[in-house]
N, CA, C and O of each residue as an XYZ file, in Angstrom:
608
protein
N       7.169      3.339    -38.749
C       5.798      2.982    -39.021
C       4.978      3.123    -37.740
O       5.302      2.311    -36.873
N       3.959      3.992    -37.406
C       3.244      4.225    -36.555
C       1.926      2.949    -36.707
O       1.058      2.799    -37.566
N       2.288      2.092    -35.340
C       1.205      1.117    -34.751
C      -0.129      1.870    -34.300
O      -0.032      2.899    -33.631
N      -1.349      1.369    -34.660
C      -2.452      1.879    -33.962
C      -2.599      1.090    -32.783
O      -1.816      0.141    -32.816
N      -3.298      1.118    -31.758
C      -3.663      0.514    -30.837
C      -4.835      0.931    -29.757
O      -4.999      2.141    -29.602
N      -5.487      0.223    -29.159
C      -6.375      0.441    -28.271
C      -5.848      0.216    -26.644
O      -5.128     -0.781    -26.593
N      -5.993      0.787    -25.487
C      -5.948      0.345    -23.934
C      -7.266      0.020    -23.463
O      -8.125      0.874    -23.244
N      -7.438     -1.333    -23.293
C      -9.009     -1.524    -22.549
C      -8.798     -2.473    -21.495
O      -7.990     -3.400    -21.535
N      -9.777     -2.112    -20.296
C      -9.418     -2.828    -19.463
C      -9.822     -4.046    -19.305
O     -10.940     -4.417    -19.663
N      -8.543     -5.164    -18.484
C      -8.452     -6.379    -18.937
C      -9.755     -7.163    -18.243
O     -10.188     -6.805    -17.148
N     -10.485     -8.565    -19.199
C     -11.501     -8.756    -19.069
C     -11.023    -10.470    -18.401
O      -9.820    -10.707    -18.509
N     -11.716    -11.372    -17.884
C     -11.366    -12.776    -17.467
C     -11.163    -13.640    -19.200
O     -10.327    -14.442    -19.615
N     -12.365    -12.992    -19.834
C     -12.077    -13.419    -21.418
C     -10.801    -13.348    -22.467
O     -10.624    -13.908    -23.549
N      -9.984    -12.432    -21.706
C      -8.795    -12.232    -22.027
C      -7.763    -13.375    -21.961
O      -6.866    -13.199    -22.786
N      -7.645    -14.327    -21.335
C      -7.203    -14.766    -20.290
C      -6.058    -15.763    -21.591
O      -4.835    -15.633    -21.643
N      -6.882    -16.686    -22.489
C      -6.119    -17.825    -23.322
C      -5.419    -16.825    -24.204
O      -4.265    -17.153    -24.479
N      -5.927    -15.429    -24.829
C      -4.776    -14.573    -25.650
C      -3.698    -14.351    -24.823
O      -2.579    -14.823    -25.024
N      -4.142    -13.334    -23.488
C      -2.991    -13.105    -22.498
C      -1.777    -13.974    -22.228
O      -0.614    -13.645    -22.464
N      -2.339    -15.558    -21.508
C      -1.402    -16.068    -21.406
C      -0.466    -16.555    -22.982
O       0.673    -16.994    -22.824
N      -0.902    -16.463    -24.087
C      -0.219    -16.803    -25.647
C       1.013    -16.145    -25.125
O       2.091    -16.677    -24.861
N       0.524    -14.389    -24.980
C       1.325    -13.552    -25.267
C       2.400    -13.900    -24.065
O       3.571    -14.047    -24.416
N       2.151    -14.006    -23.009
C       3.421    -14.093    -22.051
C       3.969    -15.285    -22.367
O       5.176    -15.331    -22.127
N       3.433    -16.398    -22.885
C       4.369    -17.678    -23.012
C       5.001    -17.485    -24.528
O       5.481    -18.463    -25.102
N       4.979    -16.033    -25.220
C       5.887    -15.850    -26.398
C       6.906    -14.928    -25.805
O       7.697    -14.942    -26.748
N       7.404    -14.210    -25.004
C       8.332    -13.468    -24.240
C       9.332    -14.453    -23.380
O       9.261    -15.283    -22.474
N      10.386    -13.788    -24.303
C      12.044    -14.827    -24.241
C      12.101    -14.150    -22.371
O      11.828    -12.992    -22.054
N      12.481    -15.145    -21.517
C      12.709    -14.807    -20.338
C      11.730    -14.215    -19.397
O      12.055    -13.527    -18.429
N      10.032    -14.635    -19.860
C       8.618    -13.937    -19.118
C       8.339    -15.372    -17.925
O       7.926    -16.473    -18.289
N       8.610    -15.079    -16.804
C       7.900    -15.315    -16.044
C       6.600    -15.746    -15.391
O       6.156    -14.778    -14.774
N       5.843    -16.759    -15.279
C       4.976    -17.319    -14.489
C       5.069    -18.308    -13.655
O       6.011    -18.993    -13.256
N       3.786    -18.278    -13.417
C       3.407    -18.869    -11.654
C       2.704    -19.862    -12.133
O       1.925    -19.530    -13.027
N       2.718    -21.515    -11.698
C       1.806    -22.335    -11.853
C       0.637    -22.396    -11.626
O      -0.161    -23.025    -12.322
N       0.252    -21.507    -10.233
C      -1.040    -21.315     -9.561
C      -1.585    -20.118     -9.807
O      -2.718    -19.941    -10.256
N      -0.719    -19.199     -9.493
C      -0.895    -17.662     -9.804
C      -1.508    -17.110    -11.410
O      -2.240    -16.182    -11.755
N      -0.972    -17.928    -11.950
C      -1.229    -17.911    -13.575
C      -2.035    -18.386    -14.227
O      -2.469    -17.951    -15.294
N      -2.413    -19.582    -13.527
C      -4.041    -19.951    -14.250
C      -4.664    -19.533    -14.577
O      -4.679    -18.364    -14.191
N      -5.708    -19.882    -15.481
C      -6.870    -19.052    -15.586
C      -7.509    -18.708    -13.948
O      -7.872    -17.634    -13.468
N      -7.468    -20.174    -13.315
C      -8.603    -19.691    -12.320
C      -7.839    -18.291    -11.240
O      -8.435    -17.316    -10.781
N      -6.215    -18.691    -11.071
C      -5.481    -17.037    -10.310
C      -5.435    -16.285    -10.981
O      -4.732    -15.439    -10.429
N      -5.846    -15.769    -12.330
C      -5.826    -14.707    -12.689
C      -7.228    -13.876    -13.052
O      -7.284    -12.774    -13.598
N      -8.559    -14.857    -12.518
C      -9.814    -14.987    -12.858
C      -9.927    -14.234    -11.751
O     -10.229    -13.043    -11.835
N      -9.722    -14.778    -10.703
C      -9.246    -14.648     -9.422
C      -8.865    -12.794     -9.071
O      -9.523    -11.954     -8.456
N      -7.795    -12.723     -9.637
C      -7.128    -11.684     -9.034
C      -7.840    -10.530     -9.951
O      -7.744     -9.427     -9.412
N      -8.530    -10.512    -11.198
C      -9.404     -9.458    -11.733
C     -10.653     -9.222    -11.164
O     -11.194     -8.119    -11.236
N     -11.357    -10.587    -10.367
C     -12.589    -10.362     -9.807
C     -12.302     -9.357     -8.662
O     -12.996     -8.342     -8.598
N     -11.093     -9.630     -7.542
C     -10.545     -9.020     -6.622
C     -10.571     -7.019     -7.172
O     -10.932     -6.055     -6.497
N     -10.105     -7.057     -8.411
C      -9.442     -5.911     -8.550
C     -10.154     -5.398    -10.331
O      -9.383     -4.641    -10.921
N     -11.344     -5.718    -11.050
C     -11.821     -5.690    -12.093
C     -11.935     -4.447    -12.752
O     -13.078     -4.297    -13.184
N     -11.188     -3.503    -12.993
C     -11.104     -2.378    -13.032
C      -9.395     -2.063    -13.431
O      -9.128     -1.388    -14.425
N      -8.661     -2.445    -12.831
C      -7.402     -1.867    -12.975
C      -6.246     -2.189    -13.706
O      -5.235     -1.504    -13.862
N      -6.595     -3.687    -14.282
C      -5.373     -4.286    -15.421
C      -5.975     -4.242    -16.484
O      -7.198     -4.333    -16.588
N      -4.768     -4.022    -17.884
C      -5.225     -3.632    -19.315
C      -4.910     -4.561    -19.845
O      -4.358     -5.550    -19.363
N      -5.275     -4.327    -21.094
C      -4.466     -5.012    -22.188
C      -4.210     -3.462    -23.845
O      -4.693     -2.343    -24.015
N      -3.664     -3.947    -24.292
C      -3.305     -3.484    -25.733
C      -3.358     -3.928    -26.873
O      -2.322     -4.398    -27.343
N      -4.879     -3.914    -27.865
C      -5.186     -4.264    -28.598
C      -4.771     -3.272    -30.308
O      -5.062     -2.185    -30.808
N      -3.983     -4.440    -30.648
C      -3.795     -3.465    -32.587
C      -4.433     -4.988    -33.791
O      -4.321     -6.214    -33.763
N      -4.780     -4.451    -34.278
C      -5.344     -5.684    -35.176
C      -6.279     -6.303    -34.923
O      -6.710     -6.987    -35.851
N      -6.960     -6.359    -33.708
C      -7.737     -7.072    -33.309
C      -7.096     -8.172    -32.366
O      -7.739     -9.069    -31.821
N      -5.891     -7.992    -32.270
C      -5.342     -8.826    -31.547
C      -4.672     -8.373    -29.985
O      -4.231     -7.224    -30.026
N      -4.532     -8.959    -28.805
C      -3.605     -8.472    -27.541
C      -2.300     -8.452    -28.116
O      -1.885     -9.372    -28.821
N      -1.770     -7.630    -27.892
C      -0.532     -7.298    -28.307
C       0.479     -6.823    -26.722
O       1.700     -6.738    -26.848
N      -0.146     -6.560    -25.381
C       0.004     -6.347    -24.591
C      -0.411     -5.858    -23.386
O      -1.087     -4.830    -23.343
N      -0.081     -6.487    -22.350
C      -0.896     -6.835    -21.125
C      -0.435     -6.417    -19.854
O       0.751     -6.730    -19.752
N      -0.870     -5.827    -18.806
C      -0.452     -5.073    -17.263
C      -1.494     -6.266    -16.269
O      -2.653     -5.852    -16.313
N      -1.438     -7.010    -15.790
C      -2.138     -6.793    -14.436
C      -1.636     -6.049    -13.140
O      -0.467     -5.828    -12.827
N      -2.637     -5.755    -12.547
C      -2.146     -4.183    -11.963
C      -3.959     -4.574    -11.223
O      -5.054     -4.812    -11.734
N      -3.399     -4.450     -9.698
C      -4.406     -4.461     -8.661
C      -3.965     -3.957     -7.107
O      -2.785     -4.191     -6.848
N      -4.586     -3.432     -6.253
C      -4.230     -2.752     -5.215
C      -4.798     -3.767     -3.835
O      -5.470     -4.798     -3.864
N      -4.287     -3.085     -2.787
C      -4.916     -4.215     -1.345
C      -5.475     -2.787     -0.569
O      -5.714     -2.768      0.638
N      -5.635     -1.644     -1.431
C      -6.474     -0.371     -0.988
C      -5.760      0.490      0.340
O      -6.154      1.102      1.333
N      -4.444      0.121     -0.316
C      -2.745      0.988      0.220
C      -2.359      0.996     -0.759
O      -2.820      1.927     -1.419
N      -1.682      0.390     -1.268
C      -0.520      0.310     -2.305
C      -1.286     -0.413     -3.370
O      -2.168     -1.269     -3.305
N      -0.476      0.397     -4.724
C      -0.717     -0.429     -5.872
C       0.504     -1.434     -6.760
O       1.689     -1.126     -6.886
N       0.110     -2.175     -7.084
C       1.187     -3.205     -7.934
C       0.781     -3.233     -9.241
O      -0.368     -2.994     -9.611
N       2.095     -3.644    -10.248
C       1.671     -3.913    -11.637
C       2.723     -5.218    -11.869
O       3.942     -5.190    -11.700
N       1.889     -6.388    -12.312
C       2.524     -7.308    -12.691
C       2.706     -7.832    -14.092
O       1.785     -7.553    -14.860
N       3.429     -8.340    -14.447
C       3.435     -9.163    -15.500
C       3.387     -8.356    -16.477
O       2.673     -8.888    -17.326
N       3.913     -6.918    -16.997
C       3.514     -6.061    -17.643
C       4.800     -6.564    -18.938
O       5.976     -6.910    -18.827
N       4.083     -6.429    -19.870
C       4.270     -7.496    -21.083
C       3.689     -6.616    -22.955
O       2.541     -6.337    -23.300
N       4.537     -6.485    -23.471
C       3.934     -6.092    -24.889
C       5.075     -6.801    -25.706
O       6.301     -6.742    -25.612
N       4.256     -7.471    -26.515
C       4.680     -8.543    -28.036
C       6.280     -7.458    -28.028
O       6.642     -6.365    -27.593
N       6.890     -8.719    -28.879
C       8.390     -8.007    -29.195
C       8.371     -7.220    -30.312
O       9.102     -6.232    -30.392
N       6.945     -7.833    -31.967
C       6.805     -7.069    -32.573
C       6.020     -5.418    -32.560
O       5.620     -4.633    -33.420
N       6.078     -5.454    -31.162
C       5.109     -4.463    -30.947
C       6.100     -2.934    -30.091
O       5.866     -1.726    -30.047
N       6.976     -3.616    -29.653
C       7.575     -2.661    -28.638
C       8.087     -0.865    -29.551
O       8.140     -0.627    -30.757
N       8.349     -0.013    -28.461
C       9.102      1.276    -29.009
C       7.681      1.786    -29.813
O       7.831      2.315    -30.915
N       6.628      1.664    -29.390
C       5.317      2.367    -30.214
C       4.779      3.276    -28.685
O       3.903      4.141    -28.707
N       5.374      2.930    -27.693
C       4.778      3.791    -26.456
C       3.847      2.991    -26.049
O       3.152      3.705    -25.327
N       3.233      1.566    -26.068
C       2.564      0.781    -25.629
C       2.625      0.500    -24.201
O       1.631      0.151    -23.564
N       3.925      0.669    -23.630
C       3.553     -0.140    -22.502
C       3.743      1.401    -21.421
O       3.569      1.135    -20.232
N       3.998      2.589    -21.651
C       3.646      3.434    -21.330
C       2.422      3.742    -20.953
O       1.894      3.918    -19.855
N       1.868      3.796    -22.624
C       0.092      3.838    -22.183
C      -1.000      2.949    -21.424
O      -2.180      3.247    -21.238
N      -0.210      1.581    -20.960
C      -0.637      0.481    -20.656
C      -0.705      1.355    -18.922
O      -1.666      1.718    -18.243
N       0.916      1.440    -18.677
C       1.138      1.475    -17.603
C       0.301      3.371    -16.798
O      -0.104      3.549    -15.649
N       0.326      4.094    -17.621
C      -0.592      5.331    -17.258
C      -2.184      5.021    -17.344
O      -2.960      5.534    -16.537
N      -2.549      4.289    -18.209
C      -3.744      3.695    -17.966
C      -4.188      2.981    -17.028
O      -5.389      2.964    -16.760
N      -3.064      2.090    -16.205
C      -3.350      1.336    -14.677
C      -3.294      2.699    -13.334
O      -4.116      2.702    -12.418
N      -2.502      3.462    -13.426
C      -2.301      4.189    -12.991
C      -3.269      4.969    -12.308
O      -3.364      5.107    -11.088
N      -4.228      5.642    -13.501
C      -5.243      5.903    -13.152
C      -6.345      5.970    -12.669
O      -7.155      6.734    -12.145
N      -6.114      4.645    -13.080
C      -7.408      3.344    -12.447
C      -6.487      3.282    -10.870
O      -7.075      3.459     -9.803
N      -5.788      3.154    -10.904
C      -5.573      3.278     -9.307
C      -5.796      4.290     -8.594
O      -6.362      4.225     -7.503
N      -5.283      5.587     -9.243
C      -6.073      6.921     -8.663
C      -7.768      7.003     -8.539
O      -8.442      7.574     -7.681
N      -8.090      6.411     -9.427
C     -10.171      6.830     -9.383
C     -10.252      5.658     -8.376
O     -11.369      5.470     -7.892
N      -9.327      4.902     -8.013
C     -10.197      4.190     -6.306
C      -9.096      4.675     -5.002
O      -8.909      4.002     -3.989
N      -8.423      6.033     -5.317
C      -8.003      6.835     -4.092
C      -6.757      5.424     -3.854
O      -6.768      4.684     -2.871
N      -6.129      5.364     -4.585
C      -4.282      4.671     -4.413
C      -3.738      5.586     -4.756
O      -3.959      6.143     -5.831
N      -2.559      6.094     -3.574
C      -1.893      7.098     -3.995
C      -0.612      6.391     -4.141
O       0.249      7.226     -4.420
N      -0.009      4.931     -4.054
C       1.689      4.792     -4.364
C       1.340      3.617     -5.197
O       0.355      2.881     -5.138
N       2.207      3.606     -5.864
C       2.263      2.323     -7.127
C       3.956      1.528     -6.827
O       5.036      2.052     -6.554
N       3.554      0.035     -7.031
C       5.095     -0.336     -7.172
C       5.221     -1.680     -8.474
O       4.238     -2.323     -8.842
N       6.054     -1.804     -8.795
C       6.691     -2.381     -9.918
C       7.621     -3.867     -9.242
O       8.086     -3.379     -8.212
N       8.009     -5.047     -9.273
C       9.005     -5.683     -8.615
C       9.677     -6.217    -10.031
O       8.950     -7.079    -10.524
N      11.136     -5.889    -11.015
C      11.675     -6.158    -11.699
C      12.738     -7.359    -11.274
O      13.532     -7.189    -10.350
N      12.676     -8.578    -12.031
C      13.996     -9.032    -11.850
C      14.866     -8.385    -12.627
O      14.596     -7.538    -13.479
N      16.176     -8.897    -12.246
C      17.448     -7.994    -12.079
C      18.142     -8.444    -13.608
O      18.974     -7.841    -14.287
N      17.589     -9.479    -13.800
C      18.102     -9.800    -15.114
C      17.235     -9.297    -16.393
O      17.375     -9.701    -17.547
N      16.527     -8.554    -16.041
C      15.745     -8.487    -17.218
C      16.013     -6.235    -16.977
O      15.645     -5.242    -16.350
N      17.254     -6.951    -18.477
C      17.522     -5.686    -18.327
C      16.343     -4.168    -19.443
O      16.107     -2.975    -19.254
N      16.087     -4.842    -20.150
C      15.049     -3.844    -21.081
C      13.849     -3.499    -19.963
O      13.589     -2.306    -19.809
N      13.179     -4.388    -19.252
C      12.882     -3.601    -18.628
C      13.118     -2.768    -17.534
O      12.684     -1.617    -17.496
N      13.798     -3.290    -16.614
C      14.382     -2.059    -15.851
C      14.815     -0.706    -16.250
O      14.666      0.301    -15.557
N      15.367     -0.756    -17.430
C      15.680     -0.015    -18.450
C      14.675      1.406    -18.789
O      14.942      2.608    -18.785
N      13.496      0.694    -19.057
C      12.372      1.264    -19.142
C      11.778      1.785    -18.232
O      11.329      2.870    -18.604
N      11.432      1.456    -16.734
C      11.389      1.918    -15.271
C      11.781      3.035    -15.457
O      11.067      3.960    -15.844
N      13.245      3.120    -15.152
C      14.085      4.196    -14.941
C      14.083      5.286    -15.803
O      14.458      6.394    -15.420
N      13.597      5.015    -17.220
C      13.439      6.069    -18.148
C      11.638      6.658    -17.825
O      11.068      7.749    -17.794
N      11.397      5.757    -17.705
C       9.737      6.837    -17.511
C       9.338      7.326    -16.156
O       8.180      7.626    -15.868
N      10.754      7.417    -15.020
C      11.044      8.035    -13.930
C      10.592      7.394    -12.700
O      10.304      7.977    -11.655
N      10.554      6.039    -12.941
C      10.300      5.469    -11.263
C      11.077      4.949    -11.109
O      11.737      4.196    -11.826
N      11.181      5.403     -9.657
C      12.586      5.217     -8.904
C      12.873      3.867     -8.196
O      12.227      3.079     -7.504
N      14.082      3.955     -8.662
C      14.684      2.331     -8.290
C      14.860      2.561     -6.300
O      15.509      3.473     -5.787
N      14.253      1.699     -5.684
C      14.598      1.951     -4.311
C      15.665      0.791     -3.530
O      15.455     -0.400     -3.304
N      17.057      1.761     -3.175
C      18.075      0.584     -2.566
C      17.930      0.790     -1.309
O      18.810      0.143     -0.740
N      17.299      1.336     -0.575
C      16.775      1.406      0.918
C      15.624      0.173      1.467
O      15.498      0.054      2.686
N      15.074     -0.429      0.854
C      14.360     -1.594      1.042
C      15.096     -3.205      1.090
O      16.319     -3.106      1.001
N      14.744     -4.255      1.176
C      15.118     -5.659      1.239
C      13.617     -6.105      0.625
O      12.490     -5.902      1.076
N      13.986     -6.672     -0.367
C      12.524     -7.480     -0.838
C      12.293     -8.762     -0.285
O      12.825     -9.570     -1.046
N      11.638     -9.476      0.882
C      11.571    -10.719      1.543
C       9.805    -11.437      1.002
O       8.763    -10.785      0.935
N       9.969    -12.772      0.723
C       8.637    -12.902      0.403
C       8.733    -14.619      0.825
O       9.872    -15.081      0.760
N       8.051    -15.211      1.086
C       7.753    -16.547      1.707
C       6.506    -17.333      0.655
O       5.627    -16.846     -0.056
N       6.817    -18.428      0.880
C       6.170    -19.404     -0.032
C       5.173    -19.910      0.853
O       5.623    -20.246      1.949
N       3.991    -20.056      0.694
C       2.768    -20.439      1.426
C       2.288    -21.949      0.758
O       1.945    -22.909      1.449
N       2.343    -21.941     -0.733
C       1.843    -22.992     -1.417
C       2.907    -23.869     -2.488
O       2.734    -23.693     -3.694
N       3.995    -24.801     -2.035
C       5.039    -24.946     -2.658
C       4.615    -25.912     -4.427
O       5.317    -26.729     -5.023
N       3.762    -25.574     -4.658
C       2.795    -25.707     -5.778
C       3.034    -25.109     -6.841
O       3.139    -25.422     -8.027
N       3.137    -23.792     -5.974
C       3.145    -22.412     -6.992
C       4.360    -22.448     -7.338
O       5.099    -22.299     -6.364
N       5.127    -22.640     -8.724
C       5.947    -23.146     -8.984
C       6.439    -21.783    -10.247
O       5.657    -21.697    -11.194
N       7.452    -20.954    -10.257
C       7.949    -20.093    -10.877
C       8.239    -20.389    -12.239
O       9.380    -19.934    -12.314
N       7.920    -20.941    -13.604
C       8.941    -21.158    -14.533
C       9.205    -20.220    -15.206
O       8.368    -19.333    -15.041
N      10.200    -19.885    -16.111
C      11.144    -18.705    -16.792
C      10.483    -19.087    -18.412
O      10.445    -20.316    -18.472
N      10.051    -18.586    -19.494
C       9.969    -19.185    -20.762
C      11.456    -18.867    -21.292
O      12.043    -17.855    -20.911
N      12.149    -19.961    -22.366
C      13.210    -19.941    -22.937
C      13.393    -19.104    -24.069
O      14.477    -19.083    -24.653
């Protein structure tokens, strides 16, 4: 059955569907601080142009934030409903950030997967970005606030 869908880029109004959708994803990831409305209000004003969402029904069905520091680009939290997956959604999600990173002159993009989350890594590797074992990923806690939880 072929899903219709729309890619538009993600708005601050987005924000109470968005987070639905990540707090319905078995093993999705957020940030106490980072995740708020006001850090994610936050990080689109920074970057308002470059994270999507994926609308079928009228509804988000799936979501990229995806913003640059005008070197490198990142995509976080990249997320499409479980009833939604294998329609090429998060493909088009993710070529749609992409771009938007190219029209403000970003030429490298990066992804940070945990290791347990094997569908997506899965997916990485099939739409050809390369897993890099030449790096060490080190990152430090500034605000011990910001508090990681896993959804069950």
């Amino acid at each position: 059955m072929e899903i219709k869908y729309e890619i538009r880029v993600m708005t601050t109004d987005d924000y109470e569907e968005v987070h639905n959708l990540w707090m319905s994803i078995h093993g999705f990831a957020i940030r106490s601080i980072d995740d708020s409305k006001e850090g994610v209000e936050r990080f689109i004003k920074r970057n308002p142009k470059t994270s999507v969402v994926a609308v079928s029904d009228g509804k988000i069905v799936g979501a990229i934030l995806c913003g640059h520091d005008g070197r490198r680009g990142c995509l976080y939290h990249v997320c499409v409903h479980e009833d939604y997956r294998k329609h090429g959604i998060g493909k088009s999600m993710a070529v749609a950030c992409m771009r938007a990173l190219q029209a403000e002159q970003i030429n490298k993009v990066n992804i940070v997967a945990f290791k347990s989350n094997e569908l997506g890594n899965h997916f990485w590797k099939e739409e050809g970005w390369n897993f890099r074992d030449d790096l060490n990923y080190y990152d430090f806690t500034l605000n011990e606030a910001n508090i990681t939880n896993f959804n069950k």
